[in-house]
PALUM-466821 format. One line per 3 residues: number of its first residue (from 0); their letters; for each residue x, y, z of N, C-alpha, C. Coordinates in nm, 4 decimals, always signed. Example, Ala and Ser with C-alpha at 12.3 -4.5 7.8 and 13.67 -1.06 7.14 Angstrom:
residues 2
0	as	+1.3190/-0.5690/+0.7800/+1.2300/-0.4500/+0.7800/+1.3200/-0.3300/+0.7800 | +1.2850/-0.2250/+0.7080/+1.3670/-0.1060/+0.7140/+1.2900/+0.0030/+0.7870
END
This chain:
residues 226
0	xxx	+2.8763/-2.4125/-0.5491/+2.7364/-2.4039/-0.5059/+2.7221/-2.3147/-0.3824 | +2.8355/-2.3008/-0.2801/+2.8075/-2.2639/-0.1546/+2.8251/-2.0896/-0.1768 | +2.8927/-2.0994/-0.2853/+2.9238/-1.9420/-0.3405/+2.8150/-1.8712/-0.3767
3	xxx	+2.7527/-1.9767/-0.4914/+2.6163/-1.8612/-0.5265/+2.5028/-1.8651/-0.4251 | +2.5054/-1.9689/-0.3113/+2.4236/-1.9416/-0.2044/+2.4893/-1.7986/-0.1362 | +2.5924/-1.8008/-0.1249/+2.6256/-1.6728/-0.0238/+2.6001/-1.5144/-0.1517
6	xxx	+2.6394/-1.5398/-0.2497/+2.6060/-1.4036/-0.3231/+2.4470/-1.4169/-0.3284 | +2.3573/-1.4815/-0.3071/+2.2384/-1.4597/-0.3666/+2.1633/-1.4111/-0.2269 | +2.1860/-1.4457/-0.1553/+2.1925/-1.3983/-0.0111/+2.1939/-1.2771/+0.0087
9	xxx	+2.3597/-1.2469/-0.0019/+2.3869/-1.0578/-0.0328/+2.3245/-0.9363/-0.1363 | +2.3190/-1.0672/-0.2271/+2.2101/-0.9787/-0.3376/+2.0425/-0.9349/-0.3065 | +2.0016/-1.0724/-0.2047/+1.8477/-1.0411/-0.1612/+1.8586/-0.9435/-0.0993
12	xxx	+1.9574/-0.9308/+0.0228/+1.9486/-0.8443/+0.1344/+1.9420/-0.6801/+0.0455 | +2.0752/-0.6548/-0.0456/+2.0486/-0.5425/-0.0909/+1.9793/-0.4934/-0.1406 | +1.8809/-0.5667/-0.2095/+1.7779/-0.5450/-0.3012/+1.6655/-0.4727/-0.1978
15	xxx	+1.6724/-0.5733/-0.0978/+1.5477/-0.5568/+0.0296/+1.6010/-0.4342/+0.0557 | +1.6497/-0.4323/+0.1288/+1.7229/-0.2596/+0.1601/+1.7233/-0.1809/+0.0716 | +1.7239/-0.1509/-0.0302/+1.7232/-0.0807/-0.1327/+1.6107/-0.0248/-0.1657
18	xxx	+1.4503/-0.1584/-0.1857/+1.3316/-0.1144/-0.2177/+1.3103/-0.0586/-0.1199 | +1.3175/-0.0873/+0.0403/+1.2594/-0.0338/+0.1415/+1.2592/+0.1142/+0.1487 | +1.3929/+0.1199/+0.1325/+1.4645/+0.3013/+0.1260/+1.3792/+0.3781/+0.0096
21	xxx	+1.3461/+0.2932/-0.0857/+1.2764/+0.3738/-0.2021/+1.0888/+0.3995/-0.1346 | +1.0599/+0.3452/-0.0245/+0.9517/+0.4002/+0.0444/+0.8459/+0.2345/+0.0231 | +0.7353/+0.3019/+0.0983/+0.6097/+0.1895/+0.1002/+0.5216/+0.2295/-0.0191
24	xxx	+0.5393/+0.1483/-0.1420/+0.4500/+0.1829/-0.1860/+0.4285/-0.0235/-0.2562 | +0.2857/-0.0129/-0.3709/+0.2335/-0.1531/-0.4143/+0.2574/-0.1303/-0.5034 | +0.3000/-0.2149/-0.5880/+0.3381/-0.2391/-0.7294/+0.2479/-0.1320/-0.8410
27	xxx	+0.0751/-0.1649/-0.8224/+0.0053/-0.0764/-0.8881/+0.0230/+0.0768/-0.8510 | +0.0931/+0.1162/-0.7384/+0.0883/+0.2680/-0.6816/+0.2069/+0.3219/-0.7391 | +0.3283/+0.2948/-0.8369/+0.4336/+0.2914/-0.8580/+0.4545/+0.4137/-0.9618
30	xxx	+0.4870/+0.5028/-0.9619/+0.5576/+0.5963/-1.0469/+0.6089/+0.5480/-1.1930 | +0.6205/+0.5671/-1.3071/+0.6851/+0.5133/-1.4215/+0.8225/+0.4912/-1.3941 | +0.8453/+0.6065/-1.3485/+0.9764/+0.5983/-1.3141/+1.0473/+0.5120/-1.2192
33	xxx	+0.9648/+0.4975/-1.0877/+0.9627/+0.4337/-1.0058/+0.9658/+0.2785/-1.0860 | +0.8965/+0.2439/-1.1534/+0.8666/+0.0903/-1.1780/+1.0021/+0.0627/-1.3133 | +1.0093/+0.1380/-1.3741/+1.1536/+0.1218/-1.4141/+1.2573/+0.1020/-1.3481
36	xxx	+1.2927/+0.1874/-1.2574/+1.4107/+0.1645/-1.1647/+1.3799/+0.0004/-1.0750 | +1.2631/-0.0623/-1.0316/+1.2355/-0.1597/-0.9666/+1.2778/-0.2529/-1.0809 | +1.2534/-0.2642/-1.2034/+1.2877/-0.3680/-1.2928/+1.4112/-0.3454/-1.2921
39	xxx	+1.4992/-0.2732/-1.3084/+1.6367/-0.2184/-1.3573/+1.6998/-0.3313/-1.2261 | +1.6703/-0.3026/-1.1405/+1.7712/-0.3295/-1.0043/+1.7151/-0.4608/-0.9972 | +1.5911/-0.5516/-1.0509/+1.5946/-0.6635/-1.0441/+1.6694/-0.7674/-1.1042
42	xxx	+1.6659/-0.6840/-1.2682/+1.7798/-0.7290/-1.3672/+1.9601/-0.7287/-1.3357 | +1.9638/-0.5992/-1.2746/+2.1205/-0.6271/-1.1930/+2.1654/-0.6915/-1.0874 | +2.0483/-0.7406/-1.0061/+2.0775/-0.7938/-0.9151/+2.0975/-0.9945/-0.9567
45	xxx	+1.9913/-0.9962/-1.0765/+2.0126/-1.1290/-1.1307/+2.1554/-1.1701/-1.1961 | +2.1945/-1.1088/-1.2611/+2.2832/-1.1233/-1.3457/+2.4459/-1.1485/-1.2742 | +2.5045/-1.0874/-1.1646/+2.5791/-1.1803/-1.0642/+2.5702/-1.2556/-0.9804
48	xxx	+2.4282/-1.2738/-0.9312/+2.3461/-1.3903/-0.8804/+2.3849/-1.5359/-0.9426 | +2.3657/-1.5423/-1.0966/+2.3696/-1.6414/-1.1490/+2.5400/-1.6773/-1.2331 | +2.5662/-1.5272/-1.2700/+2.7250/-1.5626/-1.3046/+2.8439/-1.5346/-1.1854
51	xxx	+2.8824/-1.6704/-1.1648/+2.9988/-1.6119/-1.0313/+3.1072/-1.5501/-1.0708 | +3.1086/-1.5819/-1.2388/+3.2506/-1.5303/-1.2910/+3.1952/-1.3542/-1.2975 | +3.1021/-1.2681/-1.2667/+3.1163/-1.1349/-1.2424/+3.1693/-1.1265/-1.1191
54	xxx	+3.2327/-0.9788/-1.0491/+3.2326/-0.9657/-0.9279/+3.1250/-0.9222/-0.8382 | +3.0577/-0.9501/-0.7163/+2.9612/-0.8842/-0.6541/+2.9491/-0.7432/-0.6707 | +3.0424/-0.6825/-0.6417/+3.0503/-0.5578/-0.6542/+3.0278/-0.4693/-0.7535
57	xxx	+3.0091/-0.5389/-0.8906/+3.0233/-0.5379/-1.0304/+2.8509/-0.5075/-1.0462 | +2.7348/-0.5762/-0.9587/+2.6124/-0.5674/-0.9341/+2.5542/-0.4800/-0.8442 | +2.6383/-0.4556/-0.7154/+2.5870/-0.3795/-0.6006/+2.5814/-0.2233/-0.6322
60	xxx	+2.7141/-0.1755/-0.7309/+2.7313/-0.0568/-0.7168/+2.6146/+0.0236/-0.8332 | +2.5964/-0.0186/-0.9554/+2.4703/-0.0066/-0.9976/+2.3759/+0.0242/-0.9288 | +2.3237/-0.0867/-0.8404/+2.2016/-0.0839/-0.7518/+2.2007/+0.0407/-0.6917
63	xxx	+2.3714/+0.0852/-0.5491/+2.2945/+0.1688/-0.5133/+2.3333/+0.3177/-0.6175 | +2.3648/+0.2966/-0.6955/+2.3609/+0.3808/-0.7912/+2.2165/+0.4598/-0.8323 | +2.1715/+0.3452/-0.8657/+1.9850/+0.3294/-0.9490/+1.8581/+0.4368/-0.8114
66	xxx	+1.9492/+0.3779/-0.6595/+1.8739/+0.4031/-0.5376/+1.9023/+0.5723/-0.5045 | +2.0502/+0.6104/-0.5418/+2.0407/+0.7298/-0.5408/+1.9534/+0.8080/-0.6752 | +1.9726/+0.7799/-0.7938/+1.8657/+0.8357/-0.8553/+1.7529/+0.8559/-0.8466
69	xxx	+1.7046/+0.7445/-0.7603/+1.5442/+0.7637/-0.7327/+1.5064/+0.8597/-0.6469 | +1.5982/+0.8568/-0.5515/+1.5754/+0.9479/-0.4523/+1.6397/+1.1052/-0.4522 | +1.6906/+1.1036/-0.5654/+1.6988/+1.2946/-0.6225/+1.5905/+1.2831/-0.6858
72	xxx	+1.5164/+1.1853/-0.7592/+1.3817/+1.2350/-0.8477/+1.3006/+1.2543/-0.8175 | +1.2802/+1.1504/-0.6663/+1.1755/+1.2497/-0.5977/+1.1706/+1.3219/-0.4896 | +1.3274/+1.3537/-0.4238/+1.3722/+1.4932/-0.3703/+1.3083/+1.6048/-0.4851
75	xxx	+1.3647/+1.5501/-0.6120/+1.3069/+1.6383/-0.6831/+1.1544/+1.7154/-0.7053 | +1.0704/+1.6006/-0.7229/+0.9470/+1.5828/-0.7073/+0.8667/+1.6198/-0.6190 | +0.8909/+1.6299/-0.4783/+0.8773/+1.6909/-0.3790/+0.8986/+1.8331/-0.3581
78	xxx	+0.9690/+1.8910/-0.4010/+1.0062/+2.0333/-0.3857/+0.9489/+2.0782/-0.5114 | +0.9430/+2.0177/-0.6246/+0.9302/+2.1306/-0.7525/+0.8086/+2.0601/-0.8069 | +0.6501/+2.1581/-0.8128/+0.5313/+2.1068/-0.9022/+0.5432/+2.1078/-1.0435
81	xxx	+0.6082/+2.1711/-1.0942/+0.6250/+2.1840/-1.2365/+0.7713/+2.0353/-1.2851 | +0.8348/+1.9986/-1.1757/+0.9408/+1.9153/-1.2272/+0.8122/+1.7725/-1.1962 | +0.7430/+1.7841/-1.0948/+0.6723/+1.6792/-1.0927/+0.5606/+1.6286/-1.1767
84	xxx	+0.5325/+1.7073/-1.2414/+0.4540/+1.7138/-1.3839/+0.5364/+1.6943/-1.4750 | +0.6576/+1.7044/-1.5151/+0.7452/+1.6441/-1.6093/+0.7378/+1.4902/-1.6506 | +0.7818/+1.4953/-1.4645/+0.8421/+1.3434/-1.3833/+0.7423/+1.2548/-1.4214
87	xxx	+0.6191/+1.2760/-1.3223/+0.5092/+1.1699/-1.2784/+0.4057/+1.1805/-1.3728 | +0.4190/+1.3365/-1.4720/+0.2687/+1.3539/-1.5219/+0.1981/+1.4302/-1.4508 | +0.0584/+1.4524/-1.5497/-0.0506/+1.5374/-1.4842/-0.2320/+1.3843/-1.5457
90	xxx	-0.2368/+1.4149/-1.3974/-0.3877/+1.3337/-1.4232/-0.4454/+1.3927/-1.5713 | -0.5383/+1.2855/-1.5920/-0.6435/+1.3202/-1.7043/-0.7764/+1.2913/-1.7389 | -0.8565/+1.3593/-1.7491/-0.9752/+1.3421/-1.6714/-1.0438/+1.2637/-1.8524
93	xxx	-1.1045/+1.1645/-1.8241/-1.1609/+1.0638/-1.9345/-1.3165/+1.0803/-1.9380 | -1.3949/+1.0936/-1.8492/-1.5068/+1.1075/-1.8367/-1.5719/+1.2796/-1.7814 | -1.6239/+1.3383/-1.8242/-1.6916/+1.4444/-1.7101/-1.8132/+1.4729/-1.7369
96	xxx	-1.8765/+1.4202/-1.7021/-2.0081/+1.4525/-1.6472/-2.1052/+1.3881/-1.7783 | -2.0625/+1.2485/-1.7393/-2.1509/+1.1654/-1.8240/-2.0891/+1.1327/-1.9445 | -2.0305/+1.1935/-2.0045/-1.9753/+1.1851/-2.1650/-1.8167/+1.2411/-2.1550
99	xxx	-1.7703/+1.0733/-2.2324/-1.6530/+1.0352/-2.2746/-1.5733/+1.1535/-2.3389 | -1.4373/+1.1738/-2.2926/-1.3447/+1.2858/-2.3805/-1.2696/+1.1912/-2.4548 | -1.3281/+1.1658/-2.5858/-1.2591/+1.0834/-2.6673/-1.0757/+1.1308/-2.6553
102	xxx	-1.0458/+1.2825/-2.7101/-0.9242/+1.3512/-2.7322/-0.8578/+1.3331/-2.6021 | -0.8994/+1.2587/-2.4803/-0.8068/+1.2252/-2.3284/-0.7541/+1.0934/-2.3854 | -0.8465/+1.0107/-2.4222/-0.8331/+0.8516/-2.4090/-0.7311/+0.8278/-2.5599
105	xxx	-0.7117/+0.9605/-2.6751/-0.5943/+0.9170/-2.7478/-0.4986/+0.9190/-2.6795 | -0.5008/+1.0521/-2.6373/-0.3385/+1.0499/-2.5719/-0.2804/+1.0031/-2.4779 | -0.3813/+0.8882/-2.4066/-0.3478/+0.8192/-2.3016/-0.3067/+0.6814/-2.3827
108	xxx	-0.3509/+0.6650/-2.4985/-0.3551/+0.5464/-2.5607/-0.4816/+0.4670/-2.4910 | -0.5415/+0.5023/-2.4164/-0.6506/+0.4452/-2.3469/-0.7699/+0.3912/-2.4252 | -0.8169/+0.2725/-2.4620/-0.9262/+0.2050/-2.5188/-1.0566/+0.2265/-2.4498
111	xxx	-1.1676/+0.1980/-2.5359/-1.3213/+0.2377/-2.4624/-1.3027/+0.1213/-2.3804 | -1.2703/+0.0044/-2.4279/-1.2738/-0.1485/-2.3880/-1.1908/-0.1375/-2.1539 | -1.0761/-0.0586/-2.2370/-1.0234/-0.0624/-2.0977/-1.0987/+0.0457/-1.9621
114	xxx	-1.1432/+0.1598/-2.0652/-1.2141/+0.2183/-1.9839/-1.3752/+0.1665/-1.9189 | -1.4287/+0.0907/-2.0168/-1.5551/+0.0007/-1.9135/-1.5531/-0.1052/-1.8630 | -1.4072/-0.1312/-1.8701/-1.3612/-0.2615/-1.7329/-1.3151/-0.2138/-1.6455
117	xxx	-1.2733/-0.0768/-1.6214/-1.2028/+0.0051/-1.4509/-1.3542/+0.0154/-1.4190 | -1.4897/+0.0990/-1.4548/-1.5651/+0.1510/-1.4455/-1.6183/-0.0071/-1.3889 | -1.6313/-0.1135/-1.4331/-1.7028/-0.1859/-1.3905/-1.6344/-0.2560/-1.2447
120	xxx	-1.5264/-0.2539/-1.2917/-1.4035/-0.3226/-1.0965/-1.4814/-0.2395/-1.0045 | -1.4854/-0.0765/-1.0419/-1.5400/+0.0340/-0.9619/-1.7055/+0.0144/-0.9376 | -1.7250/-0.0853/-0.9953/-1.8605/-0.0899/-0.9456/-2.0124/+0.0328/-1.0424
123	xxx	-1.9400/+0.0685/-1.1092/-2.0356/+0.1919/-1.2054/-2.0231/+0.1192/-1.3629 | -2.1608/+0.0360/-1.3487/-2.1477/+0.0089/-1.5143/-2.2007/+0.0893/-1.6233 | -2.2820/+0.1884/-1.5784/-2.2999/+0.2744/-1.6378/-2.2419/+0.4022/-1.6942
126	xxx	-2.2076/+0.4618/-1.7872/-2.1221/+0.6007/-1.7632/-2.2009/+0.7069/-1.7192 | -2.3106/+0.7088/-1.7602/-2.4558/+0.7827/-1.7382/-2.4278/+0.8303/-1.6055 | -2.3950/+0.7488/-1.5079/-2.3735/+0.7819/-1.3611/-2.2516/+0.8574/-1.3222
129	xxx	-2.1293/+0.8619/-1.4183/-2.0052/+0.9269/-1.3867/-2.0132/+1.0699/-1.4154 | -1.9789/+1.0768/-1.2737/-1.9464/+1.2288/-1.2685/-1.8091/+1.3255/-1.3182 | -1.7137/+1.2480/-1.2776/-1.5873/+1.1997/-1.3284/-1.5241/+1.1080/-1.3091
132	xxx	-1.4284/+1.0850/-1.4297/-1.3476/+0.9698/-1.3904/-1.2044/+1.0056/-1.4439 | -1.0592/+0.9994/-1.3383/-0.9945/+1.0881/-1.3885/-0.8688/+0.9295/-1.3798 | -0.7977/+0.9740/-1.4901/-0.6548/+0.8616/-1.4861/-0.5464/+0.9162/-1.4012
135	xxx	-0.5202/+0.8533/-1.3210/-0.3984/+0.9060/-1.2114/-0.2837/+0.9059/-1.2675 | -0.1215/+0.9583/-1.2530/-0.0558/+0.9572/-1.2878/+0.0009/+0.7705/-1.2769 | -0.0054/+0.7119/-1.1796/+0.0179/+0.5985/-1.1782/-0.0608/+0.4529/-1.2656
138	xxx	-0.1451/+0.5211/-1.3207/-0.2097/+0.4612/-1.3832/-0.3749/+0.3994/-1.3487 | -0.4102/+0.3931/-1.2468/-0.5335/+0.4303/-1.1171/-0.6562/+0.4858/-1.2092 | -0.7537/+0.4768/-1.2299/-0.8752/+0.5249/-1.2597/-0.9579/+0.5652/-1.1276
141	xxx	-0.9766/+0.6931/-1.1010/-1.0230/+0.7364/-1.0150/-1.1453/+0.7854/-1.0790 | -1.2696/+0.7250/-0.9657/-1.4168/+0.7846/-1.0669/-1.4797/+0.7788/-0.9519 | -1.5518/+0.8589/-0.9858/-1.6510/+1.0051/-0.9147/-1.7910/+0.9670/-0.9699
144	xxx	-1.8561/+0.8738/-0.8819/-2.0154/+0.8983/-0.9076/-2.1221/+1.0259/-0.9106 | -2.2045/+1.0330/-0.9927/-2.2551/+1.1622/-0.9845/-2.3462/+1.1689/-0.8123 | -2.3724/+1.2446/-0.7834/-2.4319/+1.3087/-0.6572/-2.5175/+1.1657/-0.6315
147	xxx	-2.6608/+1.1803/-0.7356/-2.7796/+1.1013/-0.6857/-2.7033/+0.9676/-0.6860 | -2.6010/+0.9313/-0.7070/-2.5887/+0.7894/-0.7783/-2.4396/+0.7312/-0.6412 | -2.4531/+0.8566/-0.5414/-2.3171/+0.8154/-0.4337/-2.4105/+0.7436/-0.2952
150	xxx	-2.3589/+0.7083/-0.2368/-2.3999/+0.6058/-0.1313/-2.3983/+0.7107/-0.0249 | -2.5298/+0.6797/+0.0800/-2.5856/+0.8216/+0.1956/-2.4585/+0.8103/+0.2851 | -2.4113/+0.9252/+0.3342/-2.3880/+0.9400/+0.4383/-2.4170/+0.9633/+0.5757
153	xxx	-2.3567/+0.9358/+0.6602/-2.4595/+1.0250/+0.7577/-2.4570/+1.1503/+0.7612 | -2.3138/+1.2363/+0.7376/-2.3513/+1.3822/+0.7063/-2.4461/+1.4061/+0.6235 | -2.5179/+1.3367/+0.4838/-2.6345/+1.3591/+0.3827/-2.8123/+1.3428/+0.5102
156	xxx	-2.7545/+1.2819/+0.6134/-2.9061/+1.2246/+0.7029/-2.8991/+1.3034/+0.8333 | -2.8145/+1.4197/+0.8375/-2.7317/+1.4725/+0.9384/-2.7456/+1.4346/+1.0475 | -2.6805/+1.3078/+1.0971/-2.6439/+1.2435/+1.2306/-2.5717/+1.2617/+1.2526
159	xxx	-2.5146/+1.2590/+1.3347/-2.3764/+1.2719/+1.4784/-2.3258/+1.1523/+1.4982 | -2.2009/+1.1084/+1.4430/-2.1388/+1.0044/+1.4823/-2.0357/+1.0451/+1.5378 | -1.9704/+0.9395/+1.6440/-1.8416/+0.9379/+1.7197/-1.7201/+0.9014/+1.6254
162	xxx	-1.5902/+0.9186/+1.6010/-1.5098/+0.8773/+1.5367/-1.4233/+0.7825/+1.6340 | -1.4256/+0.6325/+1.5352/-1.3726/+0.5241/+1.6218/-1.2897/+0.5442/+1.6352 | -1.1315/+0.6187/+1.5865/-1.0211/+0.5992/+1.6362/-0.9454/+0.4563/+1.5566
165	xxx	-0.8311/+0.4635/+1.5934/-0.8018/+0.3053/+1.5498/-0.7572/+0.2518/+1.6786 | -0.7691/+0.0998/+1.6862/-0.7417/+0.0135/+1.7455/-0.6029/+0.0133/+1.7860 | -0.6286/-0.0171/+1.8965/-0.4263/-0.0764/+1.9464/-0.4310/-0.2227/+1.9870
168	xxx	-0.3347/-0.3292/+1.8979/-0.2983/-0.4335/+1.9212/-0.2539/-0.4860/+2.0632 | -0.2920/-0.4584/+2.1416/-0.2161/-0.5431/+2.2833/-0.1860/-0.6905/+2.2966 | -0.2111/-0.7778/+2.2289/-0.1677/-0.9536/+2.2171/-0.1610/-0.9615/+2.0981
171	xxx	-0.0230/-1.0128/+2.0461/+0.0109/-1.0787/+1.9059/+0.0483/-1.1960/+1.9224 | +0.0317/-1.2936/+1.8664/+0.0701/-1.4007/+1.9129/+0.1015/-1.4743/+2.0523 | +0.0125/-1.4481/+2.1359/+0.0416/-1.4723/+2.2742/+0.1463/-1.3657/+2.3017
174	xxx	+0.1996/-1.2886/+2.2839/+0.2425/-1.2117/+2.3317/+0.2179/-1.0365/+2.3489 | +0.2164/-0.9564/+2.4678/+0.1719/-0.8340/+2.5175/+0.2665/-0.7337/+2.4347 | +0.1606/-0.6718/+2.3887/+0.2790/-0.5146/+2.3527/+0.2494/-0.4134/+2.4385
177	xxx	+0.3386/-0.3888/+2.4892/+0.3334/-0.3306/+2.6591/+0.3545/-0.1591/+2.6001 | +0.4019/-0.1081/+2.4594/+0.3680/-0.0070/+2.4419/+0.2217/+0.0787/+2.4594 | +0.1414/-0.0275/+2.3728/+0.0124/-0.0632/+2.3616/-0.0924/-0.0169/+2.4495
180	xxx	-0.0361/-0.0988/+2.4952/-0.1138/-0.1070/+2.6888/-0.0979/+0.0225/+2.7275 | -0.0121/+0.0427/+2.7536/+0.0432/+0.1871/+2.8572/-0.0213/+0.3217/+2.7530 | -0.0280/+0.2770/+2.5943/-0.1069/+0.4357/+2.5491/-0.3138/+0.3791/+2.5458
183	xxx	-0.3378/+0.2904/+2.5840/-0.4756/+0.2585/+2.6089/-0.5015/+0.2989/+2.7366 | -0.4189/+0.2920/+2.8129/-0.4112/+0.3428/+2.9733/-0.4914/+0.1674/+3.0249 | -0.4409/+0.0976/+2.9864/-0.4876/-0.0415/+3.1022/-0.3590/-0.1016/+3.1020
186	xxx	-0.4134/-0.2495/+3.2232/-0.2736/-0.2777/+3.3295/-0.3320/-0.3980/+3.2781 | -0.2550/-0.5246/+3.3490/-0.2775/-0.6693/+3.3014/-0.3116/-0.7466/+3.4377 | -0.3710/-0.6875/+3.5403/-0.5099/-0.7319/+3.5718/-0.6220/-0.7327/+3.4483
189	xxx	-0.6309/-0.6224/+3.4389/-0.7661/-0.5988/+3.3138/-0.7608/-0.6573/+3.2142 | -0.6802/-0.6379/+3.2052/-0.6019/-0.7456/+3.0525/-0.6771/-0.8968/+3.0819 | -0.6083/-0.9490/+3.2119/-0.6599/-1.0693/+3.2315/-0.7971/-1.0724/+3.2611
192	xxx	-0.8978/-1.0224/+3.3210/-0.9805/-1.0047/+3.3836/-1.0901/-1.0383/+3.2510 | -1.0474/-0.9920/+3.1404/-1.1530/-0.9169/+3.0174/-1.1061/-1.0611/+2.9777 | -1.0135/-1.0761/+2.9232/-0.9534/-1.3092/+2.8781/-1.0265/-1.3660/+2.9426
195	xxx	-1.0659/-1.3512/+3.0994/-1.1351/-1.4630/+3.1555/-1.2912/-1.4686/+3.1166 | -1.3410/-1.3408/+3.1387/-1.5021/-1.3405/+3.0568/-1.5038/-1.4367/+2.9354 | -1.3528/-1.3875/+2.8394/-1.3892/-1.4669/+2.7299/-1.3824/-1.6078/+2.7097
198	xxx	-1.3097/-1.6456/+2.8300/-1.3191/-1.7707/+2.8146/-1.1297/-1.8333/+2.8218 | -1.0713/-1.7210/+2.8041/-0.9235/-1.7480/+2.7861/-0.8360/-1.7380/+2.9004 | -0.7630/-1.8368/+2.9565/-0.6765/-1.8351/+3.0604/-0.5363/-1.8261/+3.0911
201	xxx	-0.4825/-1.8517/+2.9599/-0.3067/-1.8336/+2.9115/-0.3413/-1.7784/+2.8032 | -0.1925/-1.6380/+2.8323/-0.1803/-1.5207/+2.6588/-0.1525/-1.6329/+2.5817 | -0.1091/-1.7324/+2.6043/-0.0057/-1.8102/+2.4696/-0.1096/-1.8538/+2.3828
204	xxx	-0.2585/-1.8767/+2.3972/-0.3621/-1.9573/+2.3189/-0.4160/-1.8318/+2.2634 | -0.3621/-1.6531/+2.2571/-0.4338/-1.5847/+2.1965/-0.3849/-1.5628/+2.0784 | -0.4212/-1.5150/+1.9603/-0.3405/-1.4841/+1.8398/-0.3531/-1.3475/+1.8244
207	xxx	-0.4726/-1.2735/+1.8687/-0.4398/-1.1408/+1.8678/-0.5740/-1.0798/+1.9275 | -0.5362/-0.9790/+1.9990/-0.5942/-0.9208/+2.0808/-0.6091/-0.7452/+2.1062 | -0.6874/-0.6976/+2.0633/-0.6896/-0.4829/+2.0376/-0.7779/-0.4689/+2.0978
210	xxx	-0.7904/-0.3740/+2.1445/-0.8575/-0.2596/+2.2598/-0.9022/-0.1174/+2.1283 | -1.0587/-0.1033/+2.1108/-1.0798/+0.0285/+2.1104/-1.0905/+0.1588/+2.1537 | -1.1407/+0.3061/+2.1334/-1.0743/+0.4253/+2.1740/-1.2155/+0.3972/+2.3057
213	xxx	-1.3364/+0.2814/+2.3008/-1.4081/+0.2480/+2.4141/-1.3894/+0.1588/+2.5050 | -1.2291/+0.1044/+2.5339/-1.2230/+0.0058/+2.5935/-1.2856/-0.1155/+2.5507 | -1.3154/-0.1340/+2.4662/-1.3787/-0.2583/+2.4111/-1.2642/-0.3558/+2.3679
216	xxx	-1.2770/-0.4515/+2.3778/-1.1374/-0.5674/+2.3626/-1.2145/-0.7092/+2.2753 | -1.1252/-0.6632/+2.1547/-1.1453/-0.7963/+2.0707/-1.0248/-0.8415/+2.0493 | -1.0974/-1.0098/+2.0685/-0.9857/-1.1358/+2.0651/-1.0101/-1.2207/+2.0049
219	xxx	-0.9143/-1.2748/+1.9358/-0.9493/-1.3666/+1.8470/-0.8080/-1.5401/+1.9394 | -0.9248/-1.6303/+1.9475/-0.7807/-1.7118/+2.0334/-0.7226/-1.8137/+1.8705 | -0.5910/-1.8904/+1.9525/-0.5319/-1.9738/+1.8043/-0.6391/-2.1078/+1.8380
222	xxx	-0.6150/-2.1115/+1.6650/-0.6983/-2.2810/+1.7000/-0.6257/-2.3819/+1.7530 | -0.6909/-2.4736/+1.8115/-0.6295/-2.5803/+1.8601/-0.6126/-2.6887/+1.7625 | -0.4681/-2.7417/+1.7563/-0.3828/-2.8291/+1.7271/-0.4073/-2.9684/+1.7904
225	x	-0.4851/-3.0687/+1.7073/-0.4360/-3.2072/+1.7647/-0.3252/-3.2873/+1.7298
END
């Protein structure tokens, strides 16, 4: 028992290390290829997990086997547009400009059925309104409302807005990220000073705490525990 606790252990860790190296991506954002190789290395990683009579090693070297392939395919992929159109595919556009390309949705194998349930997740139950709607290589329905039918901007009302910037975390869990701080340009007087308005007197009761590109400081404190 204490055995397949320690291989299943070594097996998580590599696995973890392994996907990480293969990059950040979500299950739905996944390459074909990509999501093959993720099943592949789940299946090898099970299979001396559960038999002790394989050797570990018998599982690991596969894995990073599987990890270097991925990463010549899309070394590959990266450098060459024509190998990446092999690889990943080329989008395909299902809708343009109101009316369905039946001859896209064979060769996608794509159903009308599946195509007016993306359209509806997307919020366009109409097709009437699509301007385009194109299938991503990952499988993604990307759709393009027509002009009258897109939501105003303020460039469409031509106003002048400021761009917020993103936020910097300075309190996580009661605790200061002093990187944070020092690229917001404030000190922890201020820090404290801005807690006390809110009502807060120890970091330890905050759960998290960001500063905008206006000095503005939102906090959220932990709830209290009886």
């Amino acid at each position: 028992m204490l055995v397949i606790f320690f291989r299943t252990l070594v097996l998580y860790g590599i696995v973890m290390i392994v996907m990480r190296l293969m990059g950040k991506r979500q299950i739905g954002q996944l390459q074909p290829f990509e999501l093959a190789i993720a099943i592949m290395i789940s299946e090898l990683a099970a299979v001396p997990m559960q038999d002790t009579g394989i050797p570990l090693v018998n599982g690991i070297i596969p894995i990073i086997t599987l990890l270097f392939a991925q990463l010549l395919i899309s070394l590959i992929s990266l450098k060459s547009v024509k190998a990446r159109a092999i690889i990943c595919g080329r989008p395909r556009i299902l809708i343009e400009k109101g009316k369905i390309i039946e001859s896209s949705l064979i060769k996608e194998l794509y159903t009308i059925n599946d195509l007016l349930e993306q359209l509806r997740i997307d919020n366009v139950p109409n097709i009437a309104d699509v301007e385009y709607a194109i299938l991503e290589t990952n499988g993604q329905l990307s759709v393009i409302p027509k002009a009258k039918k897109r939501p105003i901007t303020p460039s469409d009302m031509q106003i002048s807005i400021n761009n917020d910037g993103l936020p910097l975390d300075i309190i996580i869990d009661g605790k200061i990220i002093e990187s944070n701080m020092q690229e917001a340009k404030v000190n922890y007087q201020w820090l404290m000073n801005e807690l006390k308005i809110l009502g807060i007197d120890n970091l330890k009761d905050v759960l998290l705490a960001s500063i905008d590109v206006n000095k503005k400081l939102f906090c959220q404190a932990k709830e209290r525990r009886h």
